[in-house]
C-alpha positions as a Markdown table, in Angstrom:
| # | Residue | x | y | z |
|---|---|---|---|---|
| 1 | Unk | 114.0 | 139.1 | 118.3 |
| 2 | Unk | 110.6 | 139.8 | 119.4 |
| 3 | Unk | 111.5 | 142.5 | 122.1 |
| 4 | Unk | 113.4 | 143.8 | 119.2 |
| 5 | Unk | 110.5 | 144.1 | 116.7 |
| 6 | Unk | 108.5 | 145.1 | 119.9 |
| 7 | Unk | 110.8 | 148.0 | 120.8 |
| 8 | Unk | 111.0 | 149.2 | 116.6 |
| 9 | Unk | 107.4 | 149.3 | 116.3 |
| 10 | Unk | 107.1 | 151.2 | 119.0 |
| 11 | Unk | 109.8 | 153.5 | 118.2 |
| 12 | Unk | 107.5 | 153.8 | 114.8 |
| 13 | Unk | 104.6 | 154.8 | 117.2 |
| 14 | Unk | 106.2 | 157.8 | 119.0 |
| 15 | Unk | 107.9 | 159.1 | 115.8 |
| 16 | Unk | 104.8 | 159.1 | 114.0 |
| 17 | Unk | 102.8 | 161.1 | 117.0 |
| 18 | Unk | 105.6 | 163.2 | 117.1 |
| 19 | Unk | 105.9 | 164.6 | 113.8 |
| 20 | Unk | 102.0 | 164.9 | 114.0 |
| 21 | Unk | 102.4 | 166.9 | 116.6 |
| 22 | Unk | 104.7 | 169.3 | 115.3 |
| 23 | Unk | 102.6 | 169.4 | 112.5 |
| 24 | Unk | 100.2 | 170.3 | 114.4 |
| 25 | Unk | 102.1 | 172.8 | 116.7 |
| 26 | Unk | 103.5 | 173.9 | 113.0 |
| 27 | Unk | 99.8 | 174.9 | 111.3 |
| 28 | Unk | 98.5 | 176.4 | 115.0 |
| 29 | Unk | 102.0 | 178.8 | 114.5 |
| 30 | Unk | 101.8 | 179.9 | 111.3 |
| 31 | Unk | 97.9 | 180.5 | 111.7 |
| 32 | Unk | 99.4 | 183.4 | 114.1 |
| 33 | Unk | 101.7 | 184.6 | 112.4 |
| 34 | Unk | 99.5 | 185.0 | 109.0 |
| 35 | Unk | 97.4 | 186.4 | 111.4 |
| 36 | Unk | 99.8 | 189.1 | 112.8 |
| 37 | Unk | 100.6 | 190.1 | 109.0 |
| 38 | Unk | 97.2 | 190.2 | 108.0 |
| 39 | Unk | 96.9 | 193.2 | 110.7 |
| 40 | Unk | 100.2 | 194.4 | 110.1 |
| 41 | Unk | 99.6 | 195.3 | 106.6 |
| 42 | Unk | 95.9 | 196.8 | 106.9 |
| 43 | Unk | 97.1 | 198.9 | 109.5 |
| 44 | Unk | 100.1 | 200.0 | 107.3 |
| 45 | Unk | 98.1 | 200.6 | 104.3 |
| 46 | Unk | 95.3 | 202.5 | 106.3 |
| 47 | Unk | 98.1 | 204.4 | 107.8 |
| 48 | Unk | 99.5 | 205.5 | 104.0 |
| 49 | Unk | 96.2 | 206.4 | 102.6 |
| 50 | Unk | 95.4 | 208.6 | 105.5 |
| 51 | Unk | 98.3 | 210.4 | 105.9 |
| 52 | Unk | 99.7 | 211.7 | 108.8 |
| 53 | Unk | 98.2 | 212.8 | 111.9 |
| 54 | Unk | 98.2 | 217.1 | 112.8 |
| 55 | Unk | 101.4 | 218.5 | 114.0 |
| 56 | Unk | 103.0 | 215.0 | 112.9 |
| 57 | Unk | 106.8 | 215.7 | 110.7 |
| 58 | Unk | 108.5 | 213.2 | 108.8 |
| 59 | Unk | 111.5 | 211.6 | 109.0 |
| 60 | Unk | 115.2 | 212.8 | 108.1 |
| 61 | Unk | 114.9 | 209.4 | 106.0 |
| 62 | Unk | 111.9 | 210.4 | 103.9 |
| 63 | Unk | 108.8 | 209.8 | 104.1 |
| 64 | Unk | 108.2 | 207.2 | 106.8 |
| 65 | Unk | 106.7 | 208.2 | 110.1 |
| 66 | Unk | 109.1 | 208.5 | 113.2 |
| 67 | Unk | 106.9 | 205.8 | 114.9 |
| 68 | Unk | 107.1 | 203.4 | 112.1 |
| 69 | Unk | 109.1 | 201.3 | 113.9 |
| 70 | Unk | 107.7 | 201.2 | 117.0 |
| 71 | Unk | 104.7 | 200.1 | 115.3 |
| 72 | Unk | 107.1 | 197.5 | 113.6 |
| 73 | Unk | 108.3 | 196.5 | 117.2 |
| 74 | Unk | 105.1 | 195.7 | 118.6 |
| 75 | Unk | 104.0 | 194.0 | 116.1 |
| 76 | Unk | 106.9 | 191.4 | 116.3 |
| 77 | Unk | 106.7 | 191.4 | 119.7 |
| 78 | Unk | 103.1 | 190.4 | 119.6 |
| 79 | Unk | 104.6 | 187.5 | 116.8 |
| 80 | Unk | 106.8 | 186.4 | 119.7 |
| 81 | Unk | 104.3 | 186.6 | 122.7 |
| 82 | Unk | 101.6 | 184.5 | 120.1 |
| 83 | Unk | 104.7 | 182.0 | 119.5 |
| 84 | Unk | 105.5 | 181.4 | 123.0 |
| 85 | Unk | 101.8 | 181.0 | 124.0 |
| 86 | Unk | 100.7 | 179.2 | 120.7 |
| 87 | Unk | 103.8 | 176.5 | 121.0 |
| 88 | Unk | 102.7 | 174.7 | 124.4 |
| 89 | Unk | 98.7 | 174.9 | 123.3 |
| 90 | Unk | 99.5 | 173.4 | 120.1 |
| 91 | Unk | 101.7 | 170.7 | 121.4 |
| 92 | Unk | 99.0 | 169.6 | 124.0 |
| 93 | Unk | 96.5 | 169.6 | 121.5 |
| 94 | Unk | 98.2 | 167.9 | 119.4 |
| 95 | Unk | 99.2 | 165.0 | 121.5 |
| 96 | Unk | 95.7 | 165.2 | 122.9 |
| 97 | Unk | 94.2 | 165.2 | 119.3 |
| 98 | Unk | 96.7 | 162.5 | 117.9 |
| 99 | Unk | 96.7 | 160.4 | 120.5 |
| 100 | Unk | 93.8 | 158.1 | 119.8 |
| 101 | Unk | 94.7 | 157.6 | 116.1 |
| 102 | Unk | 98.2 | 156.6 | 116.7 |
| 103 | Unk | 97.3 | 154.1 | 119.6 |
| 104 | Unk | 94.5 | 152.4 | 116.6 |
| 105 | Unk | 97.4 | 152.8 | 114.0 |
| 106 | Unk | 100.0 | 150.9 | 116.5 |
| 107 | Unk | 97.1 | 148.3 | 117.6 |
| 108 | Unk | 96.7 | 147.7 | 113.8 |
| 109 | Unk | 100.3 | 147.1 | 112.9 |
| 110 | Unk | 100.8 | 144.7 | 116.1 |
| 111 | Unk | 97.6 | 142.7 | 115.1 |
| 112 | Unk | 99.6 | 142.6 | 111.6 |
| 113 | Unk | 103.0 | 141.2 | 113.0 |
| 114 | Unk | 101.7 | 138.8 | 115.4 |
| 115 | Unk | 99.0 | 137.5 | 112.5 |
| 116 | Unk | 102.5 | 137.2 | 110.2 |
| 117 | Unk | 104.2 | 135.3 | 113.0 |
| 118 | Unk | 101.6 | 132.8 | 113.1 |
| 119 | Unk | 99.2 | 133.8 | 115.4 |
| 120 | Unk | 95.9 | 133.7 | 113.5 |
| 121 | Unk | 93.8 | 134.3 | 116.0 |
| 122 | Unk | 94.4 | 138.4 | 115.7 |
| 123 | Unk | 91.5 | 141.0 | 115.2 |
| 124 | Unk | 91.6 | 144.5 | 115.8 |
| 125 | Unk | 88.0 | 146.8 | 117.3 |
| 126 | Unk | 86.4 | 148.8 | 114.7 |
| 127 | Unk | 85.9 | 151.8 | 117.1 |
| 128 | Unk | 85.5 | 154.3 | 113.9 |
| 129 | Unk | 84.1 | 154.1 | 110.3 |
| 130 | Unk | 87.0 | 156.9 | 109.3 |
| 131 | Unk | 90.0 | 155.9 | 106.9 |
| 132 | Unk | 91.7 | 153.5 | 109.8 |
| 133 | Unk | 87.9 | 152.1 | 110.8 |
| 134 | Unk | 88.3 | 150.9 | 106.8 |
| 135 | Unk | 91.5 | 149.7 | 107.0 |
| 136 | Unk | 91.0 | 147.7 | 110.3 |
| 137 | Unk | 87.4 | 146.1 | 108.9 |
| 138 | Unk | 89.7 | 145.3 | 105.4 |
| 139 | Unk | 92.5 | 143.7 | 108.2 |
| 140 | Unk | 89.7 | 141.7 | 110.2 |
| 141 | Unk | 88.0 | 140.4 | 106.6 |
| 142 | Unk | 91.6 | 139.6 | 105.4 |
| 143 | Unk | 92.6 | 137.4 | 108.8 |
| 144 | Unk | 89.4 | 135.6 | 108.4 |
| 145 | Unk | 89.8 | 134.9 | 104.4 |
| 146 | Unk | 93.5 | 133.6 | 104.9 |
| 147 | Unk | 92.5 | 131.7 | 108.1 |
| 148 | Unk | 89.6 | 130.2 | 106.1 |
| 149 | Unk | 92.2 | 129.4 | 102.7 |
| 150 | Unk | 94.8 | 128.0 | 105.7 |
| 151 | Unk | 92.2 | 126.0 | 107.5 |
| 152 | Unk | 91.3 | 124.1 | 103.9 |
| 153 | Unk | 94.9 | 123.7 | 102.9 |
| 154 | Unk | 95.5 | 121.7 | 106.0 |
| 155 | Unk | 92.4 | 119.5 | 105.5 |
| 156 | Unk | 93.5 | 118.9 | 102.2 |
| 157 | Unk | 97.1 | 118.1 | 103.7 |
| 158 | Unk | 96.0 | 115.8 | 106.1 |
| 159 | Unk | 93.2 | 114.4 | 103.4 |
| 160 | Unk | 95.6 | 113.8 | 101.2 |
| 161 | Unk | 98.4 | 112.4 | 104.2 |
| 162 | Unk | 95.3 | 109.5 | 104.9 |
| 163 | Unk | 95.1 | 108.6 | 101.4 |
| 164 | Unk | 98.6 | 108.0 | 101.2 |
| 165 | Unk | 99.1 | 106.3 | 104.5 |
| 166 | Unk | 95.8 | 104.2 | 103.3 |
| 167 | Unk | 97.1 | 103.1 | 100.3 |
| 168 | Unk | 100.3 | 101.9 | 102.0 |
| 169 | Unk | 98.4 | 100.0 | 104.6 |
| 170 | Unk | 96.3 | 98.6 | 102.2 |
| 171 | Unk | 99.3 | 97.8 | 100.0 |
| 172 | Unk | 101.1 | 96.0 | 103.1 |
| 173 | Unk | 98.3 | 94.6 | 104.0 |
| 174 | Unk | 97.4 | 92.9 | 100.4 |
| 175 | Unk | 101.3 | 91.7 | 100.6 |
| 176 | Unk | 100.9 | 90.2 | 104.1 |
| 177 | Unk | 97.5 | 88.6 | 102.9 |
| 178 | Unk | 99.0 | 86.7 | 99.8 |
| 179 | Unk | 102.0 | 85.7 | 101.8 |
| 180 | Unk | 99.6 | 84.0 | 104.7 |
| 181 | Unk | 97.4 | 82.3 | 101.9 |
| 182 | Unk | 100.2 | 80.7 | 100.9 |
| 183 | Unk | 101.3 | 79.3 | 104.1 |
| 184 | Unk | 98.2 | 77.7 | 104.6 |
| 185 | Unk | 97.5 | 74.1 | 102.6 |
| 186 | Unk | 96.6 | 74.9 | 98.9 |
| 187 | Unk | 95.1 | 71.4 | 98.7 |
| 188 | Unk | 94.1 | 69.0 | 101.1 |
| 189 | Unk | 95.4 | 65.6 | 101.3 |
| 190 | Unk | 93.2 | 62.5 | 99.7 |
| 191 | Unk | 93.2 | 59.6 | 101.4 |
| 192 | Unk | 91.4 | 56.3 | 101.0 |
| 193 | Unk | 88.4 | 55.8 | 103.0 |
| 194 | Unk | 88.9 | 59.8 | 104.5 |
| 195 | Unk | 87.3 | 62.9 | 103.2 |
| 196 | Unk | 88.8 | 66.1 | 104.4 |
| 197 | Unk | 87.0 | 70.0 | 103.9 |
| 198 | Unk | 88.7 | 72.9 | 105.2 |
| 199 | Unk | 86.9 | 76.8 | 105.4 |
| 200 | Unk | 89.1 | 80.0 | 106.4 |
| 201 | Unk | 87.8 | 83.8 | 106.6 |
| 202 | Unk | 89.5 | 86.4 | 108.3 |
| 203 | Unk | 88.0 | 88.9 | 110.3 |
| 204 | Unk | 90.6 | 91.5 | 107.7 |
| 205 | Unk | 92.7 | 91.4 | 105.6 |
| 206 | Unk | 94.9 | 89.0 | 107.4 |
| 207 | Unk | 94.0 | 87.1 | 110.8 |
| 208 | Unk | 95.2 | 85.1 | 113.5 |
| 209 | Unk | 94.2 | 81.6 | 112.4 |
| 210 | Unk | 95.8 | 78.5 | 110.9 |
| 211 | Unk | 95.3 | 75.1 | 110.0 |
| 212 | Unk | 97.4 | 72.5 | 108.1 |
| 213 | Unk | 97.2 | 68.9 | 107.0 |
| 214 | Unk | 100.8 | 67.3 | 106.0 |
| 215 | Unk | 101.4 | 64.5 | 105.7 |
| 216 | Unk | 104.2 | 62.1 | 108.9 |
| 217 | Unk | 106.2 | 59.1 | 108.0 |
| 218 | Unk | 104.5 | 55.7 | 107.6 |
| 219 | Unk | 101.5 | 57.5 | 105.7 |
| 220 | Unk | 99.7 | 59.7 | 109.1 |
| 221 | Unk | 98.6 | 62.7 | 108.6 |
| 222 | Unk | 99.2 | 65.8 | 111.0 |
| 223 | Unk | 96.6 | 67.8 | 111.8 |
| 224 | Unk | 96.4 | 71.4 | 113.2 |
| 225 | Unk | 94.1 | 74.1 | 114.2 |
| 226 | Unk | 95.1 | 77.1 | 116.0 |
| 227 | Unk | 94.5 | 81.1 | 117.3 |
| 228 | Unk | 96.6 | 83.4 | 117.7 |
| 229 | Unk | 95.3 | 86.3 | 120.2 |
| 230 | Unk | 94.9 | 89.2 | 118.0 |
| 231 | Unk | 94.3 | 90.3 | 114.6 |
| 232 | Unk | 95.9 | 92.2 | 111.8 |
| 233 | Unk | 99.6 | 91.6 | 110.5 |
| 234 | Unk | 101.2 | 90.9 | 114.1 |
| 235 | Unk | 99.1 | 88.2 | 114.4 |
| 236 | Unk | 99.4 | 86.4 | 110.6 |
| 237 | Unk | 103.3 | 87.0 | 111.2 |
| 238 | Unk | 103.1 | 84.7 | 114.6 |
| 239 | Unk | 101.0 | 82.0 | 112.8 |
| 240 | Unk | 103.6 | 82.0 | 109.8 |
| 241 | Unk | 106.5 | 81.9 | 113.0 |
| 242 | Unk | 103.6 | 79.0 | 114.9 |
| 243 | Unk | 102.8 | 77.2 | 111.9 |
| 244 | Unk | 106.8 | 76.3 | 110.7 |
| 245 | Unk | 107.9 | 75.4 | 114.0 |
| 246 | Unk | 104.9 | 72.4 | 114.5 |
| 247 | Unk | 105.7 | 71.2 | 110.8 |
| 248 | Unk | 109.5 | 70.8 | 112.3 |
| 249 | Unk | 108.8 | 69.5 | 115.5 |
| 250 | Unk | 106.2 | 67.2 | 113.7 |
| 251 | Unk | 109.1 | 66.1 | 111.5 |
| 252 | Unk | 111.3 | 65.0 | 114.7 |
| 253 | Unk | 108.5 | 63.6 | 117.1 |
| 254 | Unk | 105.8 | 61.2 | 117.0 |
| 255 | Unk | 104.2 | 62.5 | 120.1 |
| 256 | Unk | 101.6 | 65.3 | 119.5 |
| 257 | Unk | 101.8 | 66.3 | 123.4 |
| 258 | Unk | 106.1 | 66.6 | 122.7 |
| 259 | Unk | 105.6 | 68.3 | 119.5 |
| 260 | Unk | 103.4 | 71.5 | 121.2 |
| 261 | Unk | 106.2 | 72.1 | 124.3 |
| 262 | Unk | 108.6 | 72.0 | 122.0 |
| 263 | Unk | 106.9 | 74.8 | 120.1 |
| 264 | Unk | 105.8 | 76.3 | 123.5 |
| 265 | Unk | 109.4 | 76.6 | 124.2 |
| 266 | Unk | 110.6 | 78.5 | 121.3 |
| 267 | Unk | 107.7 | 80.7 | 121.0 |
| 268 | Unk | 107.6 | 81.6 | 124.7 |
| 269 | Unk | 111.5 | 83.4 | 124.3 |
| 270 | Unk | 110.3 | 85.4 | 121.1 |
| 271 | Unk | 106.5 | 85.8 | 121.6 |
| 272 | Unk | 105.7 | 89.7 | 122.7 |
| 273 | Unk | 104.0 | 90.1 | 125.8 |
| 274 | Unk | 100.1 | 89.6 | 126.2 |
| 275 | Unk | 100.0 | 87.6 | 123.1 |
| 276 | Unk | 99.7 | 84.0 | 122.7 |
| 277 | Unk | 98.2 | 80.9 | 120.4 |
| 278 | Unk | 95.8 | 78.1 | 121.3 |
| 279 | Unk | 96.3 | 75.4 | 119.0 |
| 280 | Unk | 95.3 | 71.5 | 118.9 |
| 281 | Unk | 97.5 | 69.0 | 117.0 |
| 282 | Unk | 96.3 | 65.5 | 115.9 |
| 283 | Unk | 98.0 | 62.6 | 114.3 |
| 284 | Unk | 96.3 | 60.3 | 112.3 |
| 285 | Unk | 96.6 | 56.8 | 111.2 |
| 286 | Unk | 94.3 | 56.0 | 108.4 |
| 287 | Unk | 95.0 | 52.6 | 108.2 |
| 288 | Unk | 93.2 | 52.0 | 111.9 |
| 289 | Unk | 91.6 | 55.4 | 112.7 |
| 290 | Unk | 93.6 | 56.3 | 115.4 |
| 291 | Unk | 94.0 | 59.8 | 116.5 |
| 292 | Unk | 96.1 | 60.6 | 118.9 |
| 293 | Unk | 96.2 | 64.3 | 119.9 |
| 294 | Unk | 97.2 | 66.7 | 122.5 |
| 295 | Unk | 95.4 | 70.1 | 123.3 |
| 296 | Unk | 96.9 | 73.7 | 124.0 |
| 297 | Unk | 94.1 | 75.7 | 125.1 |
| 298 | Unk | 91.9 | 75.5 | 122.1 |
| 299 | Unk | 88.5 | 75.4 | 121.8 |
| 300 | Unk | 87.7 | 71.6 | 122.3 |
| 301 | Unk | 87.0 | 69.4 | 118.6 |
| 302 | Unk | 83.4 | 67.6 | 118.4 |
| 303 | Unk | 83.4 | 64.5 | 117.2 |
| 304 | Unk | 79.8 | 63.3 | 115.6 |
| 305 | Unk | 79.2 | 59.6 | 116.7 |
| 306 | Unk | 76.3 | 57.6 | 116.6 |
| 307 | Unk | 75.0 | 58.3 | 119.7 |
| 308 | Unk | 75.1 | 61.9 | 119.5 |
| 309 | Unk | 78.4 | 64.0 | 119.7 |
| 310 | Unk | 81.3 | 64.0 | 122.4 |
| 311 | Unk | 84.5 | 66.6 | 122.6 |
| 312 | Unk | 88.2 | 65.4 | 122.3 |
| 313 | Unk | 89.3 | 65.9 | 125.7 |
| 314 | Unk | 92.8 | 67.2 | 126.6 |
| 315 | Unk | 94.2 | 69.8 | 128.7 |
| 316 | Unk | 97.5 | 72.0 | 128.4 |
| 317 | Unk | 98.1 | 75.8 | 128.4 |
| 318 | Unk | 98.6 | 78.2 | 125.1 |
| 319 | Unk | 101.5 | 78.3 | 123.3 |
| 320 | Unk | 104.0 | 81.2 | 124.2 |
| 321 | Unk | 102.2 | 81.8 | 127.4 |
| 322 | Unk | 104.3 | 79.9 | 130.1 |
| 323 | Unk | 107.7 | 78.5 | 129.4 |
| 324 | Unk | 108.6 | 74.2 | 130.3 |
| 325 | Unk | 104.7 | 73.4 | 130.4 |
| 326 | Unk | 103.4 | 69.7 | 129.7 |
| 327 | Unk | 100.5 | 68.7 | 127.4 |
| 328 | Unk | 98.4 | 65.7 | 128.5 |
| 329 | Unk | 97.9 | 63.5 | 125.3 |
| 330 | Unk | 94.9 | 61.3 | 124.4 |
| 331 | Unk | 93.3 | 58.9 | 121.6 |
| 332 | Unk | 90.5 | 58.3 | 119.8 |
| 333 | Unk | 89.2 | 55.8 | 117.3 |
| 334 | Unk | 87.5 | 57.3 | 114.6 |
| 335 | Unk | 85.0 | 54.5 | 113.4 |
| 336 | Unk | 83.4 | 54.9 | 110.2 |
| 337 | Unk | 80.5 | 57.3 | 109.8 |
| 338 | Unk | 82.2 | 59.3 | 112.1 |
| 339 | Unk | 83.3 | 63.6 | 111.8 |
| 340 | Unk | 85.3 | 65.1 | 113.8 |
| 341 | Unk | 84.9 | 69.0 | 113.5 |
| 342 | Unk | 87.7 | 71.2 | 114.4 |
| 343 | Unk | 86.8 | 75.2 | 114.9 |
| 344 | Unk | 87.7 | 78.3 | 116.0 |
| 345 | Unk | 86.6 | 80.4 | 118.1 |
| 346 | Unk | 85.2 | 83.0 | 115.4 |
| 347 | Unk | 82.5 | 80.8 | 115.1 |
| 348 | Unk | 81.0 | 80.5 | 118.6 |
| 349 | Unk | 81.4 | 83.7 | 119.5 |
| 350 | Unk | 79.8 | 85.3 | 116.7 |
| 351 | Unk | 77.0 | 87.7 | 118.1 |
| 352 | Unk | 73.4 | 88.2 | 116.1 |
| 353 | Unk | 71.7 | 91.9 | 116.6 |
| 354 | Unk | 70.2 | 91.5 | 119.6 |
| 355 | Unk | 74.1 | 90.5 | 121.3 |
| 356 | Unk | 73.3 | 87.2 | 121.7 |
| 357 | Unk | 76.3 | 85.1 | 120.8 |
| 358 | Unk | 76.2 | 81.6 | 119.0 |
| 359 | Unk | 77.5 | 79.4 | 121.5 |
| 360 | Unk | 78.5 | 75.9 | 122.5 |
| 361 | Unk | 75.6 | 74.7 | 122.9 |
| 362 | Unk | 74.1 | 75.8 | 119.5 |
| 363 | Unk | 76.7 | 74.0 | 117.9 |
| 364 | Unk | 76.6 | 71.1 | 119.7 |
| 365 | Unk | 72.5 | 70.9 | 119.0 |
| 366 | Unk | 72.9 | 71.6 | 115.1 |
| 367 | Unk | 76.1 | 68.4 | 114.8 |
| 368 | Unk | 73.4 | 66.1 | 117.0 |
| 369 | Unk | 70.4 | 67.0 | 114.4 |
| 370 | Unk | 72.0 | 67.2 | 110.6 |
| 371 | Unk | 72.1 | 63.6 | 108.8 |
| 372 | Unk | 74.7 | 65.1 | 105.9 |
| 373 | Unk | 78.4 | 64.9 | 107.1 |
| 374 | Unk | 79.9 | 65.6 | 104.0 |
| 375 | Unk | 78.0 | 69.4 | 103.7 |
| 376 | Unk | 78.8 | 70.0 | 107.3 |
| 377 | Unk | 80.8 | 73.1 | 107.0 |
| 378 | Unk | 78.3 | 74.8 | 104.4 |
| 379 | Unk | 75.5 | 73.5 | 106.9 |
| 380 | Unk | 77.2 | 75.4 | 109.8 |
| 381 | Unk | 77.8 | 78.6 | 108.1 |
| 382 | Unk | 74.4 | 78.9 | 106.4 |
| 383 | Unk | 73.0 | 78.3 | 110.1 |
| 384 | Unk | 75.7 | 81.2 | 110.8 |
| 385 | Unk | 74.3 | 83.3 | 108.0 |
| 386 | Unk | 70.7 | 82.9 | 109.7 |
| 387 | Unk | 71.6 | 83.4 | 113.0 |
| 388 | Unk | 74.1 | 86.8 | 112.4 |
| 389 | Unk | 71.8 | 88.2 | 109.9 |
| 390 | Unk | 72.7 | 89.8 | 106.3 |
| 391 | Unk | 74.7 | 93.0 | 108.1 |
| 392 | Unk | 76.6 | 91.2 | 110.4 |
| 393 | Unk | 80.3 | 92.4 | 110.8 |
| 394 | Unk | 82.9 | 89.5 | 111.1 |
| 395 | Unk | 83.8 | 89.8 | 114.8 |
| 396 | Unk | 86.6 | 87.1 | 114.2 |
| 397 | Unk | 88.4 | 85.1 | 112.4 |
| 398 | Unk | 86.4 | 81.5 | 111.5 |
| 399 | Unk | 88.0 | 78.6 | 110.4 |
| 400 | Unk | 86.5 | 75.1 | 110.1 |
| 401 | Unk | 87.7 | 72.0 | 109.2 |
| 402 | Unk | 86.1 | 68.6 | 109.2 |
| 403 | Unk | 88.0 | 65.2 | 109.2 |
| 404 | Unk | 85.5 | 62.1 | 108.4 |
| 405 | Unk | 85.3 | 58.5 | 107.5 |
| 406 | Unk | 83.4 | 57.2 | 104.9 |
| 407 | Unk | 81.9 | 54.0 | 105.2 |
């Protein structure tokens, strides 16, 4: 199709130098020929006027002279010698004349074709401020105005595209946000002698988080905190998936270490790859304050004694990660006067302006020095507040919950 359109324009080229040039060869011709008339008749009518020449008779056909047409001869014989000589001149002149205005006419209506098949990139040189110079400036302002008036009408495409896809997004996202707020515990559990406070902020809309007190047969309580790697929807869709299957194995098994590779098990076959949950899961008796509790991969609990603070120690690997893994399981009596704070790691690894990041340690010194257990969490994030600054952006999710015994 293009070798086509390529091959009809310049057809359209040659035709229209062509019949220039015979235009041309045509005006050059007739000039001549006008010419030999002009002559022709001045010599005739000087010739009438005058009269003959001496000794000169007339014709047997009246009064026209017997070298009339010899005269007549010549002069058409000049017509046909001018013709012959005139015909080749004009022809080169023509094309030689013609040339250069029907190479800017073909350069204009090739700019034209290629601009209407898409390429917009097409100017043609202004060599000439004559008629064509005119119309190849008007071509060259008209390229750039419709480039211009495409160039907008793509912005406001693609402007108006992102609104749309950010609407949806935000739409999906609002939808996945009320459906993980309702997974998590819409009240905490009272229990005599036991005050519970929980705290959960996602880095977005939704996060990677969970926690959830229920409560076990003979009156314990279960107790889980947990991380999944990553943020955004994937991740609140694995801690819906997390969260169901340890309130299920919890259900069947009394031993938090048995209860996590269980739920390592069946996460490890439908977890994607490079993602994975830390998660510690405590069972408590209230009666006695026994916690018994197994660890997989999470950020280690404090628990806020008398004599200062000391972690809940207990190994195993993440959730999902590795498939048949064991959890080492412990205990812990929790005396009265005693918190135990459980945490993610949104809260340690939040970073102030200067990079420095809040840290173990930080947290360990600001448990040993506050007196007020019950305001613990709003005491750790108002020392968060301080440390981060007013323009801090949420790194990470942070969730904080606080188990402790009244006296």
């Amino acid at each position: 199709m293009a070798h086509r359109r390529k091959i009809e324009r310049k057809r359209r080229g040659i035709g229209l130098q062509a019949r220039m040039t015979v235009s041309f060869i045509a005006v050059a011709v007739l000039n001549v020929l006008l010419l030999e008339l002009l002559v022709f008749t001045t010599f005739f009518i000087i010739i009438s006027r005058t009269g003959l020449p001496p000794n000169t008779s007339r014709s047997s056909q009246g009064n026209i002279p017997p070298n009339y047409f010899a005269i007549l001869g010549g002069v058409l014989f000049t017509s046909l010698f001018w013709l012959v000589v005139m015909t080749p001149a004009g022809a080169f002149f023509g094309v030689l004349f013609t040339r250069g205005l029907v190479k800017r006419i073909r350069r204009l209506i090739q700019a034209t074709a290629r601009f209407a098949e898409g390429d917009y990139t097409q100017r043609v040189q202004v060599t000439k401020r004559d008629e064509v110079g005119q119309l190849e400036s008007q071509f060259n302002t008209m390229a750039e105005q419709l480039v211009e008036s495409i160039k907008k009408q793509q912005e406001l495409a693609e402007y108006n595209a992102r609104i749309e896809e950010r609407t949806r997004i935000e739409q999906e996202l609002q939808t996945a946000r009320l459906i993980q707020h309702s997974l998590l515990p819409k009240r905490l559990p009272e229990l005599a002698g036991w005050r519970l406070a929980a705290y959960y902020q996602p880095a977005r809309e939704v996060g990677g988080d969970l926690y959830d007190c229920f409560a076990l047969s003979d009156g314990r309580l279960g107790l889980v905190i947990g991380d999944v790697t990553d943020k955004g929807i994937p991740a609140a869709m694995l801690m819906a998936s997390t969260r169901s299957m340890l309130r299920a194995a919890a259900q069947s098994s009394d031993s938090p270490g048995e209860v996590l590779a269980r739920v390592n098990n069946l996460l490890y076959s439908d977890t994607p790859e490079r993602m994975f949950v830390t998660c510690f899961y405590a069972i408590l008796d209230p009666a006695s304050g026994k916690l018994r509790y197994a660890n997989a991969g999470h950020d280690l609990p404090y628990r806020r004694v008398r004599a200062g603070v000391a972690e809940l120690l207990a190994t195993g690997m993440p959730l999902g990660l590795m498939p048949a893994m064991s959890y080492e399981e412990c205990e812990a009596i929790v005396g009265p006067g005693e918190t135990i704070l459980f945490y993610s790691d949104g809260l340690v690894e939040a970073h102030n302006p200067a990079r420095e990041m809040f840290g173990f340690p930080r947290l360990k010194t600001l448990l040993t020095a506050t007196s007020d257990q019950a305001q613990l969490i709003t005491f750790l994030l108002s020392e968060l507040e301080n440390f981060t600054g007013e323009e801090w952006e949420q790194e990470d999710d942070v969730t904080l919950v606080t188990l402790q015994r009244t006296m």
